[in-house]
C-alpha atoms as an extended CHARMM CRD file, in Angstrom:
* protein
*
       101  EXT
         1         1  UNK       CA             14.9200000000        6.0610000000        8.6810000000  PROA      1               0.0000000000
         2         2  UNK       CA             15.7880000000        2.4770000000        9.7500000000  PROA      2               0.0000000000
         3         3  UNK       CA             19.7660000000        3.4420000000       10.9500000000  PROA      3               0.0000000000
         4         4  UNK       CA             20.0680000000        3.7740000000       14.7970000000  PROA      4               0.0000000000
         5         5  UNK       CA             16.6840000000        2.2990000000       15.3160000000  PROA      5               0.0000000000
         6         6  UNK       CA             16.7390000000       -1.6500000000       14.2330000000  PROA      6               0.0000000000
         7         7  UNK       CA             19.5290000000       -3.6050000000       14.0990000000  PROA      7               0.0000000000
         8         8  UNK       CA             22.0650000000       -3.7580000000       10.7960000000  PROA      8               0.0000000000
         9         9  UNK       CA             21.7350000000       -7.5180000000       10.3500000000  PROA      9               0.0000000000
        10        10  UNK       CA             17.8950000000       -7.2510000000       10.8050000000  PROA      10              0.0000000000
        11        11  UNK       CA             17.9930000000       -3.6350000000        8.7610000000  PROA      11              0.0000000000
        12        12  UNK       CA             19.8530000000       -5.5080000000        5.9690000000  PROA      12              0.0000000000
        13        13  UNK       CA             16.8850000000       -7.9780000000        5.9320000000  PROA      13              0.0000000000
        14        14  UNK       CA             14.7980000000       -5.0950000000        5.1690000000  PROA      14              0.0000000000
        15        15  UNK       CA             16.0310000000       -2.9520000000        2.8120000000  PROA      15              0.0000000000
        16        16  UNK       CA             14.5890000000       -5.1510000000        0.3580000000  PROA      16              0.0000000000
        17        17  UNK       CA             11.4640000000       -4.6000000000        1.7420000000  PROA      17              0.0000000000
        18        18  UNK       CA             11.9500000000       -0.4120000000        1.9600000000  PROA      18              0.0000000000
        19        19  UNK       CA             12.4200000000       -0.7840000000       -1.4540000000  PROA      19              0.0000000000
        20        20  UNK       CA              9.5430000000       -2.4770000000       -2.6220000000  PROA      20              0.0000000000
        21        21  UNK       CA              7.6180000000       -0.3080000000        0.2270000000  PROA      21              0.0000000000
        22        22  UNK       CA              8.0500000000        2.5750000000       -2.1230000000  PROA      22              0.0000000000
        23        23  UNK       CA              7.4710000000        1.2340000000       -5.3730000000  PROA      23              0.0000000000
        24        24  UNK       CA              3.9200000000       -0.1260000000       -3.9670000000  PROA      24              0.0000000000
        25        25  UNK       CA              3.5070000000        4.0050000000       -2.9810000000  PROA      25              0.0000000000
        26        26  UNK       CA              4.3930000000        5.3180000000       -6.2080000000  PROA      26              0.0000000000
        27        27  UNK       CA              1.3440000000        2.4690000000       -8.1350000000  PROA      27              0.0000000000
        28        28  UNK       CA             -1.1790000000        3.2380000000       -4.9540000000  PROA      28              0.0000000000
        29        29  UNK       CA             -0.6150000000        6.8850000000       -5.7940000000  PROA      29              0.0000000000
        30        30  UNK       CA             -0.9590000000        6.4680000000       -9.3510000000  PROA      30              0.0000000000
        31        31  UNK       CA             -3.5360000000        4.2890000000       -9.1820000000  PROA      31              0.0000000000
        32        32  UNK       CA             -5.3720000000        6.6310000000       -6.9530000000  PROA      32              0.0000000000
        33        33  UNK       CA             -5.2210000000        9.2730000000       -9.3530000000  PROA      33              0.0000000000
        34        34  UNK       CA             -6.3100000000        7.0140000000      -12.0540000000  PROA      34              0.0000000000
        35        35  UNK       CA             -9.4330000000        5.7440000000       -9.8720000000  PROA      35              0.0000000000
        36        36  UNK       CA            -10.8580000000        9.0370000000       -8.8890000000  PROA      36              0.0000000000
        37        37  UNK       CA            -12.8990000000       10.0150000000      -11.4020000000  PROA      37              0.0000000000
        38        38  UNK       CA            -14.3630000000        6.0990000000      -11.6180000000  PROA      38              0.0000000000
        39        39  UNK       CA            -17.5870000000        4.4000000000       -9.3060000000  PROA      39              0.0000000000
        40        40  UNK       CA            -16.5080000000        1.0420000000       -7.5670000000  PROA      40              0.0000000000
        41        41  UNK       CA            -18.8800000000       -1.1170000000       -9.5650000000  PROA      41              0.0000000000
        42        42  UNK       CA            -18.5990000000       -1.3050000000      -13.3050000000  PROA      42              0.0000000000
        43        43  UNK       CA            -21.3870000000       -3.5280000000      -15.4000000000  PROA      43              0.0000000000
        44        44  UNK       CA            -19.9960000000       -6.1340000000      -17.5650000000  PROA      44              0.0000000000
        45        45  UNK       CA            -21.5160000000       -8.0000000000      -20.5790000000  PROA      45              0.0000000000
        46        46  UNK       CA            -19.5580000000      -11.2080000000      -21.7020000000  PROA      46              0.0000000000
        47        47  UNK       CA            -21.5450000000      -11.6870000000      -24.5230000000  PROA      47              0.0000000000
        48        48  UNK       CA            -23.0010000000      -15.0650000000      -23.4510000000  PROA      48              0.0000000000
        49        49  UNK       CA            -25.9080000000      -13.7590000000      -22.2420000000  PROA      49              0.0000000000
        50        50  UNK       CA            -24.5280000000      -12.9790000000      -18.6440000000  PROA      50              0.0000000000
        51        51  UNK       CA            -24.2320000000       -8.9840000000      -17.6830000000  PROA      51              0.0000000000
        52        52  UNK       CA            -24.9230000000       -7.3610000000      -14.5100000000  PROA      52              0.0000000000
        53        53  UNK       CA            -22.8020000000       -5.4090000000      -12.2080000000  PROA      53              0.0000000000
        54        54  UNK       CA            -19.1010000000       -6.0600000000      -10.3850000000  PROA      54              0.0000000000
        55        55  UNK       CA            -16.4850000000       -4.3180000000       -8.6450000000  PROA      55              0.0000000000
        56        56  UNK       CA            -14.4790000000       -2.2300000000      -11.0290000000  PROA      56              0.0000000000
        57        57  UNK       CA            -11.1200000000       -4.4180000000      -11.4490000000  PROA      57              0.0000000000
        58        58  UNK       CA             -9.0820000000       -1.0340000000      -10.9540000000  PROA      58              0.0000000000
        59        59  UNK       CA            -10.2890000000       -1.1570000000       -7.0250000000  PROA      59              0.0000000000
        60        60  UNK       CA             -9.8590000000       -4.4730000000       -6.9010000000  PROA      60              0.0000000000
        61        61  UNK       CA             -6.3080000000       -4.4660000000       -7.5750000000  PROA      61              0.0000000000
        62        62  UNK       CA             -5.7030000000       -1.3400000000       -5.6190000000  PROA      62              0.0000000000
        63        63  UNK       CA             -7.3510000000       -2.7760000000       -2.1090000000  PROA      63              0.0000000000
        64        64  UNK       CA             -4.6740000000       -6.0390000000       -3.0180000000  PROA      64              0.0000000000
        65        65  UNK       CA             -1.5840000000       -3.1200000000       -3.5280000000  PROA      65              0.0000000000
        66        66  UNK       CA             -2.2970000000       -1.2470000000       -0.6420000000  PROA      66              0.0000000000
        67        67  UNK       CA             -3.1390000000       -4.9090000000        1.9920000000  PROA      67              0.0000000000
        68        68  UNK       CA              0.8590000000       -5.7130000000        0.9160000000  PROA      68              0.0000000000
        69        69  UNK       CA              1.6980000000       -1.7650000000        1.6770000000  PROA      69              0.0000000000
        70        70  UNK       CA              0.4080000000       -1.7910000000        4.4930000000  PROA      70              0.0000000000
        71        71  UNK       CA              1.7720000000       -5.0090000000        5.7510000000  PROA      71              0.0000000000
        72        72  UNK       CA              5.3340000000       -4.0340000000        4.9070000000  PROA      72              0.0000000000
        73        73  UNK       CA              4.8640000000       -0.8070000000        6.5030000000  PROA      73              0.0000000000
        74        74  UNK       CA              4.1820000000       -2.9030000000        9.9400000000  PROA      74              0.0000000000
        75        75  UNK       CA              6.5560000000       -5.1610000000        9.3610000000  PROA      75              0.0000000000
        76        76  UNK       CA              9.2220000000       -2.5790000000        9.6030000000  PROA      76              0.0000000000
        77        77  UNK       CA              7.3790000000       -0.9250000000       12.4880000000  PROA      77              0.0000000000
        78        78  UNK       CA              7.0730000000       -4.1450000000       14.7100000000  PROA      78              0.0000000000
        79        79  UNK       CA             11.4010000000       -4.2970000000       14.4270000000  PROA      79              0.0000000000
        80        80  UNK       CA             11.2740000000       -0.5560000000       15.9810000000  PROA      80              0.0000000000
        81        81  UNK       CA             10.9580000000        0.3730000000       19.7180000000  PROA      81              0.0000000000
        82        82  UNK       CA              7.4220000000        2.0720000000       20.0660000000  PROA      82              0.0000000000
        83        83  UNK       CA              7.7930000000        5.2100000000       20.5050000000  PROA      83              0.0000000000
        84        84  UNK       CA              9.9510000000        5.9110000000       18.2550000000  PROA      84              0.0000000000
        85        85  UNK       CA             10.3770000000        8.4190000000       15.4090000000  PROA      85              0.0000000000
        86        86  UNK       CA             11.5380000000        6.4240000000       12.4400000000  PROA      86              0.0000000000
        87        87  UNK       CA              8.2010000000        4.4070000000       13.7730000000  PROA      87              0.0000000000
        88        88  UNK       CA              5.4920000000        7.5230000000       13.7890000000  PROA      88              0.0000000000
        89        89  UNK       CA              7.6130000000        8.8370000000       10.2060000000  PROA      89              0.0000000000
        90        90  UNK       CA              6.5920000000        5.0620000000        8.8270000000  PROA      90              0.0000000000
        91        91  UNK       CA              2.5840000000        4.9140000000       10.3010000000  PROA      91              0.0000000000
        92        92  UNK       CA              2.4690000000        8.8580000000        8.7990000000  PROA      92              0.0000000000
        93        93  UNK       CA              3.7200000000        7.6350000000        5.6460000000  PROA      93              0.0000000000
        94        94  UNK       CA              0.9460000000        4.7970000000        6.0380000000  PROA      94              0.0000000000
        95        95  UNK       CA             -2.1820000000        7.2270000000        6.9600000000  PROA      95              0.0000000000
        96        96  UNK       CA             -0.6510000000        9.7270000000        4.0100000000  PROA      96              0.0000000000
        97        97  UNK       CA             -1.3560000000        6.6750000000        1.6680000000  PROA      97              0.0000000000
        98        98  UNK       CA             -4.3410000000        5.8150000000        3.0530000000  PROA      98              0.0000000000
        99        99  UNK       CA             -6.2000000000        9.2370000000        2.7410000000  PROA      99              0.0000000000
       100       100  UNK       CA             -4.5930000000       11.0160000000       -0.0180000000  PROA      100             0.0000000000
       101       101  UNK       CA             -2.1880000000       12.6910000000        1.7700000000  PROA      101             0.0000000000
């Protein structure tokens, strides 16, 4: 995706970051699965007389996964000339994530 269109020492720099790219899309889609069937707030009780209502930790930690997706995703996007292919292939992959694609 990256050949042709950035550099090879910048796309060397990167392939670290391709590969952690698609880990963080295999736990958002996971975690999306997971979350479905779950509301955003959860109550909590911890027993010291304190209860009432929070986020549920579950969409807590995916908003945090997909923030560092979505950076990387730019990241690699910002090295491309606009315009390109490789760059709409990486923003679809991005909006895929993003609605359940």
């Amino acid at each position: 995706m990256t050949k042709d269109v950035i550099p090879d020492d910048k796309r060397t720099a990167i392939m670290p970051l391709m590969s952690n790219i698609a880990f963080l899309k295999v736990k958002l889609d996971q975690a999306r699965v997971e979350l479905m069937g779950e509301s955003i707030f959860t109550e909590y009780d911890n027993g010291g007389g304190q209860s009432g209502v929070r986020e549920h930790p579950g969409f807590s930690a995916y908003n945090k996964l997909f923030t560092t997706f979505s950076r990387g995703i730019k990241q690699i996007t910002d090295m491309m000339p606009s315009g390109s292919t490789s760059a709409d292939a990486l923003m679809d992959y991005l909006n895929e994530t993003r609605f359940g694609g």
